[in-house]
C-alpha positions in Angstrom: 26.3 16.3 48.0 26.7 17.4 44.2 29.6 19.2 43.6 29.7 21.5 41.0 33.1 20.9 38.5 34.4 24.1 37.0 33.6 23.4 33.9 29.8 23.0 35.1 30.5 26.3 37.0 32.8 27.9 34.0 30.1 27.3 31.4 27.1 28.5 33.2 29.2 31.3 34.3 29.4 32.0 30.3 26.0 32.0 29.4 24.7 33.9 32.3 27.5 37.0 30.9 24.7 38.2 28.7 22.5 39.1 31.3 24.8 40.6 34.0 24.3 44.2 34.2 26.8 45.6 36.5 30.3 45.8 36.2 31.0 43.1 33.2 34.6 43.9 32.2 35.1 43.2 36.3 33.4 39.7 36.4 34.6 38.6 33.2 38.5 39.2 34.9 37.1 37.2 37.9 35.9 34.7 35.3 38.9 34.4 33.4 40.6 33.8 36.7 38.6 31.5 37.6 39.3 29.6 34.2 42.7 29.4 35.2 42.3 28.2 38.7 43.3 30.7 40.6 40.1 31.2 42.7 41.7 33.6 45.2 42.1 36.0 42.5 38.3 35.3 40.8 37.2 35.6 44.6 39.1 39.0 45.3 36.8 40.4 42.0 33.8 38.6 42.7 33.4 39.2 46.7 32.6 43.0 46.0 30.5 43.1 43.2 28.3 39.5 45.7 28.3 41.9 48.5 26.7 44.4 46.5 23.7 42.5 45.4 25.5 40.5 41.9 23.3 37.6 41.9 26.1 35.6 39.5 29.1 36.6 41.6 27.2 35.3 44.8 26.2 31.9 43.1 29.8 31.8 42.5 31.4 32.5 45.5 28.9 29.7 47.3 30.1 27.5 44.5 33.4 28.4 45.9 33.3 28.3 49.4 31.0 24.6 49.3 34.4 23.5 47.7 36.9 25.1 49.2 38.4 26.8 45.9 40.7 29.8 46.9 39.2 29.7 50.0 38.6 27.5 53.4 35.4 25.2 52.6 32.6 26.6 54.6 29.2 25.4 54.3 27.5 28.1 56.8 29.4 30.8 54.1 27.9 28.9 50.3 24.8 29.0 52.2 24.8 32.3 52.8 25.7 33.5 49.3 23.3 30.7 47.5 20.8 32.5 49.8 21.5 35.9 48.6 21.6 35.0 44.8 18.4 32.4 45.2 16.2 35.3 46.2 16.9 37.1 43.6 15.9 34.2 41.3 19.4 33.1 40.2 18.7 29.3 39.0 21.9 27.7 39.8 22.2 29.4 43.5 18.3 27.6 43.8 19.5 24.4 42.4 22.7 24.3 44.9 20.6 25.4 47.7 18.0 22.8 47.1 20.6 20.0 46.8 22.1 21.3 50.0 18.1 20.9 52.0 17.8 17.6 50.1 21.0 16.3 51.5 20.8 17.7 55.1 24.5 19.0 53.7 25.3 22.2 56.1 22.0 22.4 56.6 18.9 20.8 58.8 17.4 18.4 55.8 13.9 20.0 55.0 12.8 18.0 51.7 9.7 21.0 51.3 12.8 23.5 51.1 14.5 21.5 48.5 11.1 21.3 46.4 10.3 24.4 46.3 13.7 25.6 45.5 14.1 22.9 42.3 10.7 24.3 41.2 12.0 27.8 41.3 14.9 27.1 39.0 13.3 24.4 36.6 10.9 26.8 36.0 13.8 28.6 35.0 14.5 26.3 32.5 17.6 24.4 34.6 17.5 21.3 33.5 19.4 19.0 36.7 16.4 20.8 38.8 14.2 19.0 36.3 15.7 16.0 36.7 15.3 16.1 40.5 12.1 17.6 40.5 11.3 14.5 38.7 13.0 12.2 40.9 11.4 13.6 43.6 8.0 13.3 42.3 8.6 9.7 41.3 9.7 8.5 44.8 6.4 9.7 45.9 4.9 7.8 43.4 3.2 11.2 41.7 3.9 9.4 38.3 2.5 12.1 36.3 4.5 15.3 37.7 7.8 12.8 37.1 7.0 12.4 33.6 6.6 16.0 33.1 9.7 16.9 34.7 11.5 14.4 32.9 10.6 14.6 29.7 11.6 19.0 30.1 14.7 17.3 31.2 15.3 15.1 28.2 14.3 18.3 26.0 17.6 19.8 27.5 19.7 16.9 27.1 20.6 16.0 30.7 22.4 13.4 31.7 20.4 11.0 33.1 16.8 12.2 32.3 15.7 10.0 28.8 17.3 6.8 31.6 14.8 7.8 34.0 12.2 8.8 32.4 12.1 5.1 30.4 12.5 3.4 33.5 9.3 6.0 34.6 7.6 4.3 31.7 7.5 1.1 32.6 6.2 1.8 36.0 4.3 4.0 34.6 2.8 3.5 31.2 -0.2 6.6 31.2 2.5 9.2 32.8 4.4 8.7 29.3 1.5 9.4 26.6 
């Protein structure tokens, strides 16, 4: 299970501010909360503006409740909200949902899921659902799709990616030209 820190959580939270429509000044208090670590506060903001339809707030609130910040950890509950916001194309609620089919966490393990859902959110441009997409591929020996996947990875500088996608290379010379 990945965990997402808060400062993963705080500075995707911050980026994704430009694009929230609804009720800003509200989420931005439940974000500043949140900054501060005191999640039953953020959750008391966020929890009306997830139950009606905030993609962002609903990412967040999974985020909370797979970790038990501010509230009791429940898995059947950040499945629910990842749900909610993953339909409506959020990227991070895809990413956290597909890590939660690839690792069977809260959820029966259903590897197609978890594909499809990294897809969704690299396509997106989220680069740790590159990096898995392209750890996927490579354990099923589809060479080519890793490199791709990879090397969008490395263009966003996650951790991990240029690692894999040299070691990719060696197995692999033609999926690197």
């Amino acid at each position: 299970m990945i965990k997402l820190t808060l400062s993963a959580l705080l500075i995707t939270t911050s980026l994704s501010l430009s694009s929230l429509a609804v009720a800003t000044e509200t989420f931005e208090q439940g974000f500043k909360y949140a900054e501060q670590q005191n999640y039953a506060q953020a959750i008391k903001i966020w929890q009306p503006l997830a139950e009606h339809g905030d993609a962002l707030a609903q990412s967040n609130l999974g985020v909370f409740y797979e970790n038990g910040w501010g509230v009791t950890a429940s898995l059947e509950q950040a499945l629910t909200w990842y749900q909610r916001a993953a339909e409506q194309g959020q990227a991070d609620a895809q990413h956290n949902l597909a890590s939660m089919y690839q690792q069977g966490h809260g959820v029966a393990k259903d590897l197609n899921k978890a594909g499809a859902l990294y897809l969704q959110a690299a396509e997106q441009g989220h680069g740790a659902s590159q990096l898995r997409l392209g750890l996927m591929f490579q354990e099923i020996e589809d060479f080519a799709q890793a490199g791709f996947w990879y090397k969008k990875a490395v263009a966003l500088n996650v951790e991990g990616a240029q690692k894999n996608l040299d070691y990719l290379c060696q197995l692999s010379p033609t999926s690197c030209e």
